[in-house]
C-alpha positions as CSV (number, residue, x, y, z in Angstrom):
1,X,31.8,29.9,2.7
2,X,29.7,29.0,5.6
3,X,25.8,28.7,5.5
4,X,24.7,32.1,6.3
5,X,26.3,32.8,3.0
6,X,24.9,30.3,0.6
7,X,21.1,31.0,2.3
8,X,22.5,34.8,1.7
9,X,22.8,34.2,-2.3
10,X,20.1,32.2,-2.4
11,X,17.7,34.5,-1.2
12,X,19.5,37.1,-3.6
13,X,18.0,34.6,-6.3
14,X,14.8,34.4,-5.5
15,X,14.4,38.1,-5.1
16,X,16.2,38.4,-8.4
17,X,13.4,36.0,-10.1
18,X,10.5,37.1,-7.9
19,X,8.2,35.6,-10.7
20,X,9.2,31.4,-10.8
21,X,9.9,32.1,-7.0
22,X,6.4,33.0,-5.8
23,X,5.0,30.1,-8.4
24,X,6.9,27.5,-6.5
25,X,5.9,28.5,-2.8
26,X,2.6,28.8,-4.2
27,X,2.9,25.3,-5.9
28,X,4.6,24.2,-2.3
29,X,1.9,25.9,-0.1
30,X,-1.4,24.5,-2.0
31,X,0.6,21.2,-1.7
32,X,1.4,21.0,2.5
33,X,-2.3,22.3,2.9
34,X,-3.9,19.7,0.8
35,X,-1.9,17.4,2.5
36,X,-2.5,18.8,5.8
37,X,-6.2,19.0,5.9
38,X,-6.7,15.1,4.4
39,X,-4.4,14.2,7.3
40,X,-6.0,16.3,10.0
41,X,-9.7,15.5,8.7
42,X,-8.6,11.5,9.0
43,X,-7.1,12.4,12.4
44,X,-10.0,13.8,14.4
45,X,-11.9,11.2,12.2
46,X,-10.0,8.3,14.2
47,X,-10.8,10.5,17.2
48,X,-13.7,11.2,17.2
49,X,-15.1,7.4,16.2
50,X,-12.9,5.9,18.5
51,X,-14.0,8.0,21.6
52,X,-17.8,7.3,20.4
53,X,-16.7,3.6,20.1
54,X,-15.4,3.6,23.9
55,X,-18.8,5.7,25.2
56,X,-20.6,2.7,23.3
57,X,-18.8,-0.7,23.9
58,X,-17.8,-0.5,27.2
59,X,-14.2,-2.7,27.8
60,X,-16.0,-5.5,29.5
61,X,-18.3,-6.4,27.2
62,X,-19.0,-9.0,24.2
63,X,-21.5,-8.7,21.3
64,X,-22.7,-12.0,20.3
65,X,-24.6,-10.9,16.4
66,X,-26.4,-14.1,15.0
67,X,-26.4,-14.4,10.8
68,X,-29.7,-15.9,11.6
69,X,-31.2,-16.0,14.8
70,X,-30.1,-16.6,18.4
71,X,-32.3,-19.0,20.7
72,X,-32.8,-19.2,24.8
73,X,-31.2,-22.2,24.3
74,X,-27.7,-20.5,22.8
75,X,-28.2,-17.9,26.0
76,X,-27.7,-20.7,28.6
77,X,-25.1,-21.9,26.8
78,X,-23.1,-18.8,27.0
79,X,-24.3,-18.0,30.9
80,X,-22.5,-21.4,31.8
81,X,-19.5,-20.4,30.1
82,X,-16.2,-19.6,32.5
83,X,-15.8,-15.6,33.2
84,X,-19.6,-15.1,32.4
85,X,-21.2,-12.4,35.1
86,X,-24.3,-11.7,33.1
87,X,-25.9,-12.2,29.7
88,X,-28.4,-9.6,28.5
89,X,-30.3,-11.0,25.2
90,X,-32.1,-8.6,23.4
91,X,-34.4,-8.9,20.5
92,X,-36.4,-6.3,18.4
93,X,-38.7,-5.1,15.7
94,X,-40.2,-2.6,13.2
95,X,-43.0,-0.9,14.7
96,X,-45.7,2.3,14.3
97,X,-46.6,4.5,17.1
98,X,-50.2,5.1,17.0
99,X,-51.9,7.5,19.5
100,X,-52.8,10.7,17.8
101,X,-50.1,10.8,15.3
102,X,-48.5,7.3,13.8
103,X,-44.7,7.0,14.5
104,X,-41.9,4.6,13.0
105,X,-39.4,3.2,15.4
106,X,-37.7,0.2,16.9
107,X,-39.3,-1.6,19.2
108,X,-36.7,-3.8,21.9
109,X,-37.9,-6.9,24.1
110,X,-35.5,-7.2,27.2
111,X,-36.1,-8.4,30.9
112,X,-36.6,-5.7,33.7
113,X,-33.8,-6.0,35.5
114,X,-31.6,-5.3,32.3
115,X,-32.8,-2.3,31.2
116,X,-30.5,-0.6,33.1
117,X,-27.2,-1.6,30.6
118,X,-29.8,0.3,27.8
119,X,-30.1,3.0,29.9
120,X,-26.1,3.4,30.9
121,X,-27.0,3.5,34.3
122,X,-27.3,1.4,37.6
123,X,-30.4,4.2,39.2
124,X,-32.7,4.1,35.9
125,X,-34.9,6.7,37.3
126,X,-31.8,9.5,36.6
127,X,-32.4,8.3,32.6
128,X,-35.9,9.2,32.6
129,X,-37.4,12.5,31.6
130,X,-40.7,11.3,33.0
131,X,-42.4,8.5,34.5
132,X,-41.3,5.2,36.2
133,X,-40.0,1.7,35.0
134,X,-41.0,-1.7,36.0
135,X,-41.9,-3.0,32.3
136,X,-44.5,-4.8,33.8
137,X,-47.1,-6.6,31.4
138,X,-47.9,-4.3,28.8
139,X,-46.3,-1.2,30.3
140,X,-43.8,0.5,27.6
141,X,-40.9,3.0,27.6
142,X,-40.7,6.0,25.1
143,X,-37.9,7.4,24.4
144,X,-37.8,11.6,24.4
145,X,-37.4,11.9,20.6
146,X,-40.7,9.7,19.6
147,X,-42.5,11.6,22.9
148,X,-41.6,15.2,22.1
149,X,-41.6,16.9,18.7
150,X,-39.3,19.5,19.4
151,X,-39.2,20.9,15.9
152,X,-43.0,21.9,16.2
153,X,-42.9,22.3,20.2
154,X,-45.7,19.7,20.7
155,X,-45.6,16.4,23.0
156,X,-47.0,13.4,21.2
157,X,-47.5,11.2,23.9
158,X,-47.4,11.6,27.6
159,X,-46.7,9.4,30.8
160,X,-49.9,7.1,31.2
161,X,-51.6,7.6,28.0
162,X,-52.1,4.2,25.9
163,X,-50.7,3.7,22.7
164,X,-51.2,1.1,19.8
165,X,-47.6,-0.3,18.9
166,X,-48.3,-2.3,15.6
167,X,-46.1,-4.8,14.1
168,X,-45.8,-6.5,10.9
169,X,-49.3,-8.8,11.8
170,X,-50.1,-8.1,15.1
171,X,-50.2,-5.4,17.5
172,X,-50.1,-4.5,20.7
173,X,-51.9,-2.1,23.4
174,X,-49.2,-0.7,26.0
175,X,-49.4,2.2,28.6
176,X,-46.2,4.2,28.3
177,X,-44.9,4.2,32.1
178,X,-42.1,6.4,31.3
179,X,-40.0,8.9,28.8
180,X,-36.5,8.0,28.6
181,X,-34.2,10.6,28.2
182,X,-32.0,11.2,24.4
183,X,-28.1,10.7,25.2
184,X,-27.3,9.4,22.0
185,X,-26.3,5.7,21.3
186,X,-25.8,3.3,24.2
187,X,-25.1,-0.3,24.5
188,X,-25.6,-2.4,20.7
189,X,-25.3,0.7,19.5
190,X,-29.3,1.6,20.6
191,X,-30.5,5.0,20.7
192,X,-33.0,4.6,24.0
193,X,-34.3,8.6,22.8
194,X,-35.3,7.4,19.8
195,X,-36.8,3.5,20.6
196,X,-39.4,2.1,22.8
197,X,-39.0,-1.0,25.3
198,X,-41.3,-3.3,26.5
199,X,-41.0,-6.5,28.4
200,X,-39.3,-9.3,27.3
201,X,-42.2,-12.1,27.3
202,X,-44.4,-9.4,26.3
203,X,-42.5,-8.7,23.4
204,X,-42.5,-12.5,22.4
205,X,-46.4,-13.0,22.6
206,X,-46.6,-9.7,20.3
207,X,-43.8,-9.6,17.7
208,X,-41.7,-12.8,18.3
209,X,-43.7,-16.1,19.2
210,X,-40.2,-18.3,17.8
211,X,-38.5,-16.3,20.6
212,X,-35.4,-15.6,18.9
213,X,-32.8,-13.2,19.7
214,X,-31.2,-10.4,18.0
215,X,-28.3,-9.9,19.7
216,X,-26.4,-11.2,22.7
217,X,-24.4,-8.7,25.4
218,X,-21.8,-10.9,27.7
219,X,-20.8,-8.8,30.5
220,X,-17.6,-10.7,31.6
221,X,-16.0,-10.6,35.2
222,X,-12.6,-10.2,34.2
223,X,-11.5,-8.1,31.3
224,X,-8.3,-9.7,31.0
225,X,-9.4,-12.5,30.2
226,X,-11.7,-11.0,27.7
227,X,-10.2,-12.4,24.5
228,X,-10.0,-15.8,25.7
229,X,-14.0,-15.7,26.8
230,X,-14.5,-14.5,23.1
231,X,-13.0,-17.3,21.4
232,X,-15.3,-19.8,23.7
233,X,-18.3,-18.1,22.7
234,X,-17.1,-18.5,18.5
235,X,-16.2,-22.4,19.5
236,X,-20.0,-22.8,20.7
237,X,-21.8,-20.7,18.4
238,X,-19.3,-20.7,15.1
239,X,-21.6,-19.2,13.0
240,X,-22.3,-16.2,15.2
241,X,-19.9,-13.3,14.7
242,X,-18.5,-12.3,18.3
243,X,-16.8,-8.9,19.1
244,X,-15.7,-6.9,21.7
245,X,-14.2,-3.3,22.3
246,X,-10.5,-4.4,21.7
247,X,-11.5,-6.1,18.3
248,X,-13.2,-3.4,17.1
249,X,-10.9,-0.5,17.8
250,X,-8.2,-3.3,16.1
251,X,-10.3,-3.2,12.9
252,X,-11.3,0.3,13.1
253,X,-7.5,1.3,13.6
254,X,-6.5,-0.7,10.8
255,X,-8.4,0.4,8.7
256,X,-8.0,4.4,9.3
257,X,-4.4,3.6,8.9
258,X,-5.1,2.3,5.0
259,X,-7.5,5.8,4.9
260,X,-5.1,8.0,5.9
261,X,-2.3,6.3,3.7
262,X,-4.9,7.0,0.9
263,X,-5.6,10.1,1.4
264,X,-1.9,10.9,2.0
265,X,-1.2,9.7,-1.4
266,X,-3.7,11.7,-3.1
267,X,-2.6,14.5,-1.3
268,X,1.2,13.9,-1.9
269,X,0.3,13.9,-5.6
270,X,0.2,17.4,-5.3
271,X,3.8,17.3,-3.9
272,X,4.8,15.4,-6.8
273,X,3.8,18.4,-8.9
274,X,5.6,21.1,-7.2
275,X,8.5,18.8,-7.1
276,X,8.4,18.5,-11.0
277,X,7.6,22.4,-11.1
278,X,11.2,22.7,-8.5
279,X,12.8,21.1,-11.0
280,X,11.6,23.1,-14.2
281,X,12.2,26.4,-12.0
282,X,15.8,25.1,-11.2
283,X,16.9,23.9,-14.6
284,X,16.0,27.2,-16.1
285,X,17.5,28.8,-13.2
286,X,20.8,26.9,-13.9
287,X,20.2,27.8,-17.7
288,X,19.8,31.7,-16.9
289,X,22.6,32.0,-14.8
290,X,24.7,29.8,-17.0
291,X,28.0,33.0,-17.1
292,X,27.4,33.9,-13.7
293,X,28.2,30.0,-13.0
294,X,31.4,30.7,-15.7
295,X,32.4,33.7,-13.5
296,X,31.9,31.8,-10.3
297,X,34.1,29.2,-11.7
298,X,36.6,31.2,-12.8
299,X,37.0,32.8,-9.1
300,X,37.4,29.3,-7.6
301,X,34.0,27.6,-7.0
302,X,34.1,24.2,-6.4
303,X,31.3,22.2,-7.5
304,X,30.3,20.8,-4.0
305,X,30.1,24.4,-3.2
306,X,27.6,25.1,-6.2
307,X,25.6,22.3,-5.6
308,X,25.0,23.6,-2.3
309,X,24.2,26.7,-3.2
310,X,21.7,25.7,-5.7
311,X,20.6,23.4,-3.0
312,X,20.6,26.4,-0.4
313,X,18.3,28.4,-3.0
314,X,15.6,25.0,-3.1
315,X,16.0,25.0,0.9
316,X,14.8,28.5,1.3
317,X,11.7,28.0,-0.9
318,X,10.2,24.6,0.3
319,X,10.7,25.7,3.4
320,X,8.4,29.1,3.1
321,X,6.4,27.5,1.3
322,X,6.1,24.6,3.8
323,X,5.4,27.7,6.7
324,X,3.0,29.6,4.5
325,X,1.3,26.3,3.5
326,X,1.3,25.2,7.9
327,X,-0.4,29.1,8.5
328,X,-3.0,28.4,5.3
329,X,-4.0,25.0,7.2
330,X,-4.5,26.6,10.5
331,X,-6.8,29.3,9.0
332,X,-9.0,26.7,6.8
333,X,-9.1,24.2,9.4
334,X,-11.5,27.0,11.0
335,X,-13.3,27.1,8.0
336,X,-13.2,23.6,6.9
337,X,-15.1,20.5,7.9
338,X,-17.1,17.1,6.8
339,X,-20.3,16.6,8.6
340,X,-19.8,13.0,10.7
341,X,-22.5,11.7,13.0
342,X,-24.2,14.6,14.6
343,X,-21.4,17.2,14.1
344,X,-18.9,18.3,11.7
345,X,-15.4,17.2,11.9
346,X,-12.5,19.5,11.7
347,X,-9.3,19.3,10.7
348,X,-6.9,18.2,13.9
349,X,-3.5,19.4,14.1
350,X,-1.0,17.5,15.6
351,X,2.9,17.5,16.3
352,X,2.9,14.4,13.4
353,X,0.8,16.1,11.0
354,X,3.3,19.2,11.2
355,X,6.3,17.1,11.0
356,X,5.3,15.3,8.0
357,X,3.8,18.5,6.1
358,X,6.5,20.6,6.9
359,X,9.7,17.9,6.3
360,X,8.2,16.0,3.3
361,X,7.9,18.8,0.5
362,X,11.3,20.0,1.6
363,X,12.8,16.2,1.1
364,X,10.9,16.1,-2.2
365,X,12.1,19.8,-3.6
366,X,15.9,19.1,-2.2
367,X,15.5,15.8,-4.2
368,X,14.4,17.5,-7.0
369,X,16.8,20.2,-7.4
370,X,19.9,17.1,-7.4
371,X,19.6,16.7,-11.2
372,X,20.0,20.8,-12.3
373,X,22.4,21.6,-9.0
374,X,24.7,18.3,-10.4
375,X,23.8,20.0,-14.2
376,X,25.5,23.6,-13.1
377,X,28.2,22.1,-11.0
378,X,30.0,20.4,-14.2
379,X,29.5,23.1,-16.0
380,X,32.8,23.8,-18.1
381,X,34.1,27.4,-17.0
382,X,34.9,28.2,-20.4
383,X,31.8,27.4,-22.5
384,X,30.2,28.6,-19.8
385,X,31.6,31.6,-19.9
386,X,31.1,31.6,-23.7
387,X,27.4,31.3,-23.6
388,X,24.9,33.8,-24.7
């Protein structure tokens, strides 16, 4: 017999018992789709986060994060340091908006000449929506979110108008020179839409007076060398956590790969089951068709050749079930999606997500159908034959 003829009988089976047939596909699909949306999810997850992490950090950059605070003293210290082109210290604050209506934002302190690394662009006039920058005394810039309510279609606050930006114990009269446009996050992770910036010194006679830093940006000269800048910076400042691009997509990497191995293993529970239900549906195929395996016997079977065709009968169903499950994923992953940042991630289909899904429940079912295949090939001809 060649293998057009065992696949032959064994779709003559599961036509025969239409009934346990169609309950293990069904078992099989719910299994690969499970198993292929957790995957896909995780996958445009990784994605998606990564490509946000890249728009973010950019590759020649280090974050210098204090657990307390950072001083001027700790930024010339760093700006002497070896592959050092600039150092961009930044320090913020809780503030309200007053001028008609009272908003709640971040307020950030950096030097003029810096605010375009904020802004993601060397010609800071292309990031405004209005206005001019020179941060200037007590001049401000408002981001587009705090200036315009867009739900209500009203503008709170306009180019030259003077605002009271209050703090904790103090506050501060500024003139907002300029409305910075919303492109989501930039560098530190700052959304300049949604914040407000004012001079650095300005900032510190307002909100700071021990002139202390939030956060440190190193832009370094060469990016190769990147890694070795980093590990100058933690020997100076060893209680400062330092990171940069690489490190991060390291971390984040690692630990996707533990997510998706989680949700793999939920999802290959499922598998589990419908390997257990294979089994049950062979062993009371091999108990049903206990004569026919007599007659088969008797004409000269071998038992290699009813294993395989046992085998040949588990084939054909794990691997519709493994299609119809594939076809099931690509219709829900339409459907189907976890809101993430500002959209909703969908499932992501790749050559390795098919692979696994398809070849996985097929390894499982064959595996499971060993035990009952083994169980009817040593099947005495005679008793078998015999049985009722």
């Amino acid at each position: 017999m060649n293998i057009i003829d065992y696949l032959s009988l064994a779709l003559d089976s599961i036509k025969e018992r239409k009934g346990r047939s169609i309950g293990a596909i069904t078992g099989i699909i719910i299994g690969v789709s499970a198993l292929s949306i957790a995957l896909g999810i995780g996958s445009s997850f990784n994605r998606e986060f990564s490509q946000r992490l890249m728009r973010v950090l950019s590759s020649d950059i280090i974050y210098i994060i204090p657990n307390t605070k950072l001083s001027e003293t700790d930024v010339l210290l760093v700006s002497d340091l070896p592959n050092v082109e600039e150092v961009i210290p930044i320090a913020s604050a809780q503030v309200i908006i007053e001028g008609g209506e009272k908003i709640g934002t971040t307020i950030y302190g950096i030097k003029p000449g810096q605010i375009r690394y904020i802004l993601g662009t060397d010609d800071p006039k292309k990031a405004l929506l209005d206005g001019h920058i020179t941060l200037l005394g007590s001049n401000v810039l408002v981001g587009e979110l705090i200036a315009i309510d867009y739900e209500r279609g009203i503008k709170r606050f306009e180019v030259g108008q003077n605002i009271v930006v209050r703090g904790d114990r103090t506050h501060m009269i500024g003139t907002i020179e300029g409305i910075i446009k919303s492109t989501g996050v930039s560098i530190a992770f700052i959304r300049p839409g949604a914040s407000i910036f004012v001079n650095l010194e300005t900032f510190f006679q307002y909100f700071n007076p021990s002139r202390s830093y939030d956060i440190i940006v190193v832009k370094v000269q060469d990016v190769n060398k990147i890694d070795e800048t980093s590990d100058r910076i933690k020997a100076y400042l060893p209680d400062a956590t330092v990171v940069n691009l690489s490190f991060l997509l390291e971390q984040f990497n690692m630990f996707m790969r533990s997510v998706e191995i989680f949700l793999a293993f939920i999802s290959g529970v499922s598998l589990l089951i419908t390997g257990l239900w294979m089994f049950d549906t062979m062993t009371i195929s091999v108990i049903q068709r206990t004569r026919e395996i007599g007659v088969l016997k008797a004409l000269g079977f071998r038992r290699r050749q009813l294993m395989t065709m046992f085998l040949s009968e588990s084939f054909l169903l794990s691997i519709m079930g493994s299609f119809i499950g594939i076809l099931v994923f690509l219709v829900l992953s339409e459907f189907v999606g976890i809101p993430a940042f500002d959209i909703t991630l969908k499932p992501e289909m790749d050559v390795k997500i098919v692979s696994l899904t398809f070849v996985i429940p097929v390894i499982i079912n064959i595996v499971a159908t060993l035990a009952p295949a083994y169980t009817a090939a040593k099947l005495d001809p005679v008793e078998a034959l015999r049985y009722e």
